[in-house]
N, CA, C and O atoms as a Tinker XYZ file with bonds, in Angstrom:
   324  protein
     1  N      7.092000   15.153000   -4.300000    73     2
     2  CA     5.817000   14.505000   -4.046000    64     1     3
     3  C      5.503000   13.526000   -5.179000    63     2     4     5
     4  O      5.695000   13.969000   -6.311000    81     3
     5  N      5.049000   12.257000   -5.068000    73     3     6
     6  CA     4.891000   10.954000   -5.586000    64     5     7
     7  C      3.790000   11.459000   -6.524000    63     6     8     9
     8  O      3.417000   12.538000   -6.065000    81     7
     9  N      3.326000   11.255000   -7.276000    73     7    10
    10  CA     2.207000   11.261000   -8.139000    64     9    11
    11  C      1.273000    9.790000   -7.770000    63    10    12    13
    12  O      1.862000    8.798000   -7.339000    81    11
    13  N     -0.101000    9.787000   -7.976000    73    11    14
    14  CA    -0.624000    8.438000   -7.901000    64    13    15
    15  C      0.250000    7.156000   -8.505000    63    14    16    17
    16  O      0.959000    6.484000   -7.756000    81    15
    17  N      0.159000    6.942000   -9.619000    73    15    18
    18  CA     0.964000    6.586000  -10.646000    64    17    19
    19  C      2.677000    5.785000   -9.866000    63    18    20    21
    20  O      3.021000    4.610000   -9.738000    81    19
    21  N      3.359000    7.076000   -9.511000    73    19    22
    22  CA     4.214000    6.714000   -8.521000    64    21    23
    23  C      4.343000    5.722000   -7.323000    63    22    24    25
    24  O      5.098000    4.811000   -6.986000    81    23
    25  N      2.942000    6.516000   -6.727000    73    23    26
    26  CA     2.471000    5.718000   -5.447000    64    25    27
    27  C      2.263000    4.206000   -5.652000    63    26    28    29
    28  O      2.988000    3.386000   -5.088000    81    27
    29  N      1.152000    3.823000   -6.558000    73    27    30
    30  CA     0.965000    2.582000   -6.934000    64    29    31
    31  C      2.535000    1.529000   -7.134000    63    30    32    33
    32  O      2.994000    0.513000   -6.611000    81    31
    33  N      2.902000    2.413000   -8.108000    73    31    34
    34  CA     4.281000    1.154000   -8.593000    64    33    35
    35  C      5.275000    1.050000   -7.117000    63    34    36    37
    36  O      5.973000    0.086000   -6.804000    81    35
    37  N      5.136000    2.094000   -6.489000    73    35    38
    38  CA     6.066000    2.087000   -5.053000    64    37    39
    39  C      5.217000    0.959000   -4.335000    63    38    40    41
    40  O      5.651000   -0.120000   -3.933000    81    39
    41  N      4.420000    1.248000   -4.288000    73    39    42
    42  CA     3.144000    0.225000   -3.460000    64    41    43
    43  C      3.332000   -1.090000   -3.950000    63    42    44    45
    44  O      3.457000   -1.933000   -3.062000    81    43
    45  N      3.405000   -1.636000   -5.503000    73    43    46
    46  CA     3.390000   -2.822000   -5.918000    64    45    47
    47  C      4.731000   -3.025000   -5.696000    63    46    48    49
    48  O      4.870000   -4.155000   -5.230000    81    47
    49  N      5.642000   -2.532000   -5.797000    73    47    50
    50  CA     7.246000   -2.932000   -4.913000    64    49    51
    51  C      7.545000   -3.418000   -3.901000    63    50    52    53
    52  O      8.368000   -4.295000   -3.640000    81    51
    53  N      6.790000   -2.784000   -3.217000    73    51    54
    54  CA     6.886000   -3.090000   -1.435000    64    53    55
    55  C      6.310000   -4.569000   -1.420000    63    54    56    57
    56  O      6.845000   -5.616000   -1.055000    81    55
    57  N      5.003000   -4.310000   -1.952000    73    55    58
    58  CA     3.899000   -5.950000   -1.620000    64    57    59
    59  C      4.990000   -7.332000   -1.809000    63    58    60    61
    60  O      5.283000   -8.285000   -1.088000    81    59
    61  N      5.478000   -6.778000   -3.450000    73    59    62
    62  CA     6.255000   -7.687000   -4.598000    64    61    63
    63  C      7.237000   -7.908000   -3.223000    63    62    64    65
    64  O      6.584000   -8.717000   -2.563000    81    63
    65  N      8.429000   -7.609000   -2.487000    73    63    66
    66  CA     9.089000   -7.760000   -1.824000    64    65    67
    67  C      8.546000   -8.590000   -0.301000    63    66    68    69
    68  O      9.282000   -9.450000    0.184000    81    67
    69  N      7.405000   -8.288000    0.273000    73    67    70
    70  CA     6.484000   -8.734000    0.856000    64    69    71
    71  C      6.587000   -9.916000    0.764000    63    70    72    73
    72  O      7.310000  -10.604000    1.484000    81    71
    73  N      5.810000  -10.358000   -0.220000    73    71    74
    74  CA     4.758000  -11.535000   -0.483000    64    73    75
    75  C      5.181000  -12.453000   -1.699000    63    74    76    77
    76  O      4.924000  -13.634000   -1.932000    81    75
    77  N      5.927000  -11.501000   -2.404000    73    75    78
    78  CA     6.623000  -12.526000   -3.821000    64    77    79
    79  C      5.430000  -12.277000   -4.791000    63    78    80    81
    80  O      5.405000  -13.037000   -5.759000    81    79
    81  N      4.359000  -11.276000   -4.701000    73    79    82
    82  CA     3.490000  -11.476000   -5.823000    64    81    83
    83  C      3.906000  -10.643000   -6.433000    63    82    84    85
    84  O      4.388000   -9.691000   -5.820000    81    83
    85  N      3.902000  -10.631000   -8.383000    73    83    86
    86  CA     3.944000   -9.939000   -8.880000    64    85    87
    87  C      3.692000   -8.436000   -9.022000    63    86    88    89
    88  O      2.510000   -8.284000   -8.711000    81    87
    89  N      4.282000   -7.132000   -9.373000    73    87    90
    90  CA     3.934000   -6.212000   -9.358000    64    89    91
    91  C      2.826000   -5.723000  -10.453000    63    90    92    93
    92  O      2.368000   -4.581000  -10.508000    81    91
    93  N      2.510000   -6.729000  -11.251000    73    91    94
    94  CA     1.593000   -6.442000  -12.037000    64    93    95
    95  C      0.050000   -6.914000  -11.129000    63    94    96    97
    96  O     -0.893000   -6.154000  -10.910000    81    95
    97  N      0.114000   -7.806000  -10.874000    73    95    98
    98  CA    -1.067000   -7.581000   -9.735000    64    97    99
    99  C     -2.140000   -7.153000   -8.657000    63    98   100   101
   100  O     -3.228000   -7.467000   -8.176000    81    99
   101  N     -1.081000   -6.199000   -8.593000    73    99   102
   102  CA    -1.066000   -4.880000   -7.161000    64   101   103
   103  C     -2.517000   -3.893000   -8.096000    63   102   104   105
   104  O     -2.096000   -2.738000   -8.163000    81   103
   105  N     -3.239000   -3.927000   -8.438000    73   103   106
   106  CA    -3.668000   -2.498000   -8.864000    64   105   107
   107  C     -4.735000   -2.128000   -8.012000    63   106   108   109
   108  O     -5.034000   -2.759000   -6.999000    81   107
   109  N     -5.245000   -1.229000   -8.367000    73   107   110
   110  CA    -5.899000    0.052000   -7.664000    64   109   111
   111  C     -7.227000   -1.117000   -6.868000    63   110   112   113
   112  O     -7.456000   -1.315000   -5.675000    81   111
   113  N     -7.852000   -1.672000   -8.041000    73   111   114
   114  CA    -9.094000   -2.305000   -7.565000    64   113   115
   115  C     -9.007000   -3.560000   -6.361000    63   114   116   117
   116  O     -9.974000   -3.793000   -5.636000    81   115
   117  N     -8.340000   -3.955000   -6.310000    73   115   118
   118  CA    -7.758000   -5.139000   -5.829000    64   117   119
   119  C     -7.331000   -4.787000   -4.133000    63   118   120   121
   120  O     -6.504000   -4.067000   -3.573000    81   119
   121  N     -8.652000   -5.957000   -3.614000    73   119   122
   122  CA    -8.491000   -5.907000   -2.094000    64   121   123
   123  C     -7.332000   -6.730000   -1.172000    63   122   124   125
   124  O     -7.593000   -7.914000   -0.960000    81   123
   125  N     -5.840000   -6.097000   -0.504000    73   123   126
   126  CA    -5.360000   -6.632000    0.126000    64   125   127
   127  C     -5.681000   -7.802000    0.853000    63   126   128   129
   128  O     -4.966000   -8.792000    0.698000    81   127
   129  N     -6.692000   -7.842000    1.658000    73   127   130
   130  CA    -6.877000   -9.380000    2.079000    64   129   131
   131  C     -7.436000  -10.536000    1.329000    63   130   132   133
   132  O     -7.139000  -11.729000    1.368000    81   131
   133  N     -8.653000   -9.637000    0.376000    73   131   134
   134  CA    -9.322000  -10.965000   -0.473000    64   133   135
   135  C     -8.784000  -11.274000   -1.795000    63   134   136   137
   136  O     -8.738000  -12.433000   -2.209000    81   135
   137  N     -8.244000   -9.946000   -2.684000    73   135   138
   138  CA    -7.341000  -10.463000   -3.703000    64   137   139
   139  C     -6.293000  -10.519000   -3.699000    63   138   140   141
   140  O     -5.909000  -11.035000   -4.748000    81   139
   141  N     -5.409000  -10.228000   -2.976000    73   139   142
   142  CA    -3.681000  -10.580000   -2.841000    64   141   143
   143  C     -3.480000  -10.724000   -1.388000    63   142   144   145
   144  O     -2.555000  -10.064000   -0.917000    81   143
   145  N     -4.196000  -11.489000   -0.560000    73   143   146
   146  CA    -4.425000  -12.677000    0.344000    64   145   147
   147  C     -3.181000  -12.202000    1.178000    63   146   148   149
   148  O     -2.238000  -12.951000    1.433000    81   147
   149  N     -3.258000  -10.931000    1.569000    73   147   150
   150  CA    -1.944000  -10.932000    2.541000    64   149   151
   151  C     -2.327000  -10.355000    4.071000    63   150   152   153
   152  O     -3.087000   -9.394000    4.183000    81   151
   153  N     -1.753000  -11.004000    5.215000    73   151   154
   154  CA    -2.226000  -11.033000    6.291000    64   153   155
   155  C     -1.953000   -9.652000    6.822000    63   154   156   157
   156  O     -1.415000   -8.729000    6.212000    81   155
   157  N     -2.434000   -9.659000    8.115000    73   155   158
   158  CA    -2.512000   -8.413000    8.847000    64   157   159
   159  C     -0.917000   -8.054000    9.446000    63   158   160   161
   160  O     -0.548000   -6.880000    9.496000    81   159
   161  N     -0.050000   -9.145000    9.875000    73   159   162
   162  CA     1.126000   -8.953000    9.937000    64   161   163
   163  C      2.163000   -8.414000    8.498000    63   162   164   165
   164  O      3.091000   -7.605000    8.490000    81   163
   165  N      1.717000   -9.021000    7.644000    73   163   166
   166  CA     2.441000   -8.788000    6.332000    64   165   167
   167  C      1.914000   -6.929000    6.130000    63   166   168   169
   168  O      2.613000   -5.919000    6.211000    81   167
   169  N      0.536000   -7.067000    5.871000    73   167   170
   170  CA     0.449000   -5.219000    5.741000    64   169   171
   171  C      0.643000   -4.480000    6.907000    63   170   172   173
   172  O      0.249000   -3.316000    6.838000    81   171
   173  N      1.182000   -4.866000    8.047000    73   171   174
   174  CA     1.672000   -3.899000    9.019000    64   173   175
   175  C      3.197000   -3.490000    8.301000    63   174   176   177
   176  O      3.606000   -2.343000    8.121000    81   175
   177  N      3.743000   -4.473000    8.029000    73   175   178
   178  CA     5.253000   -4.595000    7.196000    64   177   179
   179  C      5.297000   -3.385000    6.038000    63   178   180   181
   180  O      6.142000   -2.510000    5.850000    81   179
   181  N      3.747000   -3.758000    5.172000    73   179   182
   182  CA     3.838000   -3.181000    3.731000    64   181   183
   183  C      3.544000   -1.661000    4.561000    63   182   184   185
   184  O      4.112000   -0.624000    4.219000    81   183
   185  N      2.902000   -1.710000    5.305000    73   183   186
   186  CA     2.678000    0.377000    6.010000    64   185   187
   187  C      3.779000    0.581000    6.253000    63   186   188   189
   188  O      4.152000    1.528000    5.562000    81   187
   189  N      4.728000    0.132000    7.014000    73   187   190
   190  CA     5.855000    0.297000    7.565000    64   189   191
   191  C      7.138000    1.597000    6.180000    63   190   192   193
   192  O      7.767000    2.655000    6.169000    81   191
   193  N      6.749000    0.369000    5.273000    73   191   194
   194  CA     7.832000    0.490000    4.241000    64   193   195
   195  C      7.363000    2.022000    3.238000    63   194   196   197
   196  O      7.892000    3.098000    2.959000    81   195
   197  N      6.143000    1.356000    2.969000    73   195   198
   198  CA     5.283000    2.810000    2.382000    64   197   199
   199  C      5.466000    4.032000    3.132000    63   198   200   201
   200  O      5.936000    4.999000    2.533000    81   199
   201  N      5.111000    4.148000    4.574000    73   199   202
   202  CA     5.704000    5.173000    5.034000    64   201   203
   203  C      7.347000    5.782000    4.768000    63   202   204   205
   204  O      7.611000    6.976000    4.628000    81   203
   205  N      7.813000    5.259000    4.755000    73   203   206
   206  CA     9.585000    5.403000    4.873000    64   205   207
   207  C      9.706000    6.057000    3.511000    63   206   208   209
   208  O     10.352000    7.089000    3.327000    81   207
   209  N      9.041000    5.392000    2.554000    73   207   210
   210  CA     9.296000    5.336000    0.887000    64   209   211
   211  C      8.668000    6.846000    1.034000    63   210   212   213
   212  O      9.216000    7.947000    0.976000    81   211
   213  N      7.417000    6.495000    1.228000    73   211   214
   214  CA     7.109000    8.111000    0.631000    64   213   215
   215  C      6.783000    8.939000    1.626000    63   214   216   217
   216  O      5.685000    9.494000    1.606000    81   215
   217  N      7.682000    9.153000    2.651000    73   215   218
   218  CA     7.934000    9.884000    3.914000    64   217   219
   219  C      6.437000   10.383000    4.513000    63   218   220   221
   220  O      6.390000   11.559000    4.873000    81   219
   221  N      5.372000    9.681000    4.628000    73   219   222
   222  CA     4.466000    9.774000    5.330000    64   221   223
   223  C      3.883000    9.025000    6.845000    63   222   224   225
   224  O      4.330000    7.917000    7.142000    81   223
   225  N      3.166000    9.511000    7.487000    73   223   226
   226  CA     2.462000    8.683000    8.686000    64   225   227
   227  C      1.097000    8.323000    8.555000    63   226   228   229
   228  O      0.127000    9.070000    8.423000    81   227
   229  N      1.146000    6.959000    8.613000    73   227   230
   230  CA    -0.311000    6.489000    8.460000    64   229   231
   231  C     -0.417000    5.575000    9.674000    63   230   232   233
   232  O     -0.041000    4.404000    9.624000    81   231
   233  N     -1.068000    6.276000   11.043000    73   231   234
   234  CA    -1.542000    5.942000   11.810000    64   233   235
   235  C     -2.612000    4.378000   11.992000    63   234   236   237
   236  O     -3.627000    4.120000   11.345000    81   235
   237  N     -2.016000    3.603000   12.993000    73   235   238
   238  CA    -2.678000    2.090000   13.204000    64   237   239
   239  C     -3.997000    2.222000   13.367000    63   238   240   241
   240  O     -4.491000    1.113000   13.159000    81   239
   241  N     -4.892000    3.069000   13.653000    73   239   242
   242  CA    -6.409000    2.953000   13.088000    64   241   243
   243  C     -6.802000    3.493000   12.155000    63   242   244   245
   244  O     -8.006000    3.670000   11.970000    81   243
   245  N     -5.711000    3.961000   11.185000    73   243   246
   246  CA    -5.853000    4.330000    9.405000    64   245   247
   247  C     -5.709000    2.938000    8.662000    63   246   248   249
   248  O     -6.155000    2.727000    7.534000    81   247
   249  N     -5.029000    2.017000    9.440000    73   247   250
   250  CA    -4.884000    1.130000    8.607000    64   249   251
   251  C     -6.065000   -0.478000    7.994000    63   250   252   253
   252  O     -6.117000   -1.406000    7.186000    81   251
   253  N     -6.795000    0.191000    9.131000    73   251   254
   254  CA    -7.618000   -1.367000    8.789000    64   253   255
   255  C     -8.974000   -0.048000    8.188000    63   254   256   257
   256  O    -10.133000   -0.160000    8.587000    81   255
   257  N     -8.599000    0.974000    7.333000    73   255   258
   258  CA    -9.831000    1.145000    6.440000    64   257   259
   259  C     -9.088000    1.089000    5.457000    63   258   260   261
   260  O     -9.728000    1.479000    4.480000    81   259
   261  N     -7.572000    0.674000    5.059000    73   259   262
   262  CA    -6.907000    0.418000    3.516000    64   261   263
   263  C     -7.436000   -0.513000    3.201000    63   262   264   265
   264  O     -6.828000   -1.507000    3.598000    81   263
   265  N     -8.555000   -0.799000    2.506000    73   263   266
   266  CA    -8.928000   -2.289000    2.093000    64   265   267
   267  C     -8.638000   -2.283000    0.816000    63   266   268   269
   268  O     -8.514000   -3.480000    0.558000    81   267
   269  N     -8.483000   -1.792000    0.019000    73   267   270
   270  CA    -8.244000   -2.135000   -1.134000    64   269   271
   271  C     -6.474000   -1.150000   -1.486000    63   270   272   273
   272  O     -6.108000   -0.358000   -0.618000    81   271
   273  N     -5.747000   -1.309000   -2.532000    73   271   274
   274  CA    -5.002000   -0.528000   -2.796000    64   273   275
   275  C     -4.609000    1.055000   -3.281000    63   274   276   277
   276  O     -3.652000    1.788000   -3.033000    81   275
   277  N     -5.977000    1.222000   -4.192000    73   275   278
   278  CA    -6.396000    2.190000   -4.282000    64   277   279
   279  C     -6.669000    2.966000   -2.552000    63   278   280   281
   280  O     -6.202000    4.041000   -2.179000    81   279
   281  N     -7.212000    2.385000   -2.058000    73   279   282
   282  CA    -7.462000    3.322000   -0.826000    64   281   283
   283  C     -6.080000    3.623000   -0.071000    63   282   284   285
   284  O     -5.851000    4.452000    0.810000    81   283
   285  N     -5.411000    2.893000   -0.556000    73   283   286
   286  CA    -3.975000    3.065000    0.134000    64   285   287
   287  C     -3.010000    3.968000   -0.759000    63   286   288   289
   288  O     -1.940000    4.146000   -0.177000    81   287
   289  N     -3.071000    4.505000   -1.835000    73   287   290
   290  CA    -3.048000    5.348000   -2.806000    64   289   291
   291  C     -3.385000    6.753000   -2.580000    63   290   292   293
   292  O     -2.639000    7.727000   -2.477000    81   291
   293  N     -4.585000    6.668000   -2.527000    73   291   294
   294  CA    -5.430000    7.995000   -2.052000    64   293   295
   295  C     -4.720000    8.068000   -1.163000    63   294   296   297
   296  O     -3.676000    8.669000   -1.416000    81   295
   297  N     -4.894000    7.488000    0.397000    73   295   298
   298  CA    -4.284000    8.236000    1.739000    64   297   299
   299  C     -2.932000    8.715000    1.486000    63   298   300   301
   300  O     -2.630000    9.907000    1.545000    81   299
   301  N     -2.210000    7.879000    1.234000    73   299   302
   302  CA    -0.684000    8.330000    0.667000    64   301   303
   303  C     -0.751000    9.611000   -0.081000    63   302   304   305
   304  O     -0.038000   10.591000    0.136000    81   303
   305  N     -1.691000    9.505000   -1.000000    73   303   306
   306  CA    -1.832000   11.179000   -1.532000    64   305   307
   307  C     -2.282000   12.252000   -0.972000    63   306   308   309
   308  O     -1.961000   13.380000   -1.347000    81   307
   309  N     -3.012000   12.027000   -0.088000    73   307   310
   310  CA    -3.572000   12.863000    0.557000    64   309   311
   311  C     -2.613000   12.829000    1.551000    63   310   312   313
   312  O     -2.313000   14.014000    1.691000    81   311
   313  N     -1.996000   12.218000    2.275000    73   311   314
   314  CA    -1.158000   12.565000    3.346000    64   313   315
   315  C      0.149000   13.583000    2.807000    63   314   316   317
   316  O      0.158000   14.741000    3.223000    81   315
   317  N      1.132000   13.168000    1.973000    73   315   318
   318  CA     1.840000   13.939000    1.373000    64   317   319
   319  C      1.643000   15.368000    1.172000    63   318   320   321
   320  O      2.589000   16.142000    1.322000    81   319
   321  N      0.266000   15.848000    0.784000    73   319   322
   322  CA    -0.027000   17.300000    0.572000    64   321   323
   323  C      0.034000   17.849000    2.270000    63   322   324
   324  O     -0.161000   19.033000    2.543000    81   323
């Protein structure tokens, strides 16, 4: 099981591969659409991968309450347990 910590840098991997933005960018506070400007097709991609990575299911009306990264953190943590 991933630790937060884990989760995040897995998370800023995926985006980084995504989108080409840096993995230093990705953090907790920081809203997928308004601060790292990535579309609804692109984070269907980034769920896709996150699931696989850290062997979880995050259901298509879980996904439009990930607004920020942190919230995508938490669920990942919470799903895992």
């Amino acid at each position: 099981m991933a630790t937060k910590e884990e989760i995040l840098l897995g998370l800023a991997e995926i985006v980084n591969e995504e989108t080409g933005l840096e993995t230093e960018e990705v953090q907790l506070d920081k809203s997928f659409t308004d601060d790292l400007d990535i579309d609804s097709i692109s984070m269907m991609t980034i769920v896709v991968n996150a699931e696989e990575k850290f062997d979880v299911k995050i259901p298509d009306e879980e996904v439009k309450n990930l607004k920020t990264v942190g919230d995508a953190v938490d669920y990942i943590d919470n799903a895992q347990a």
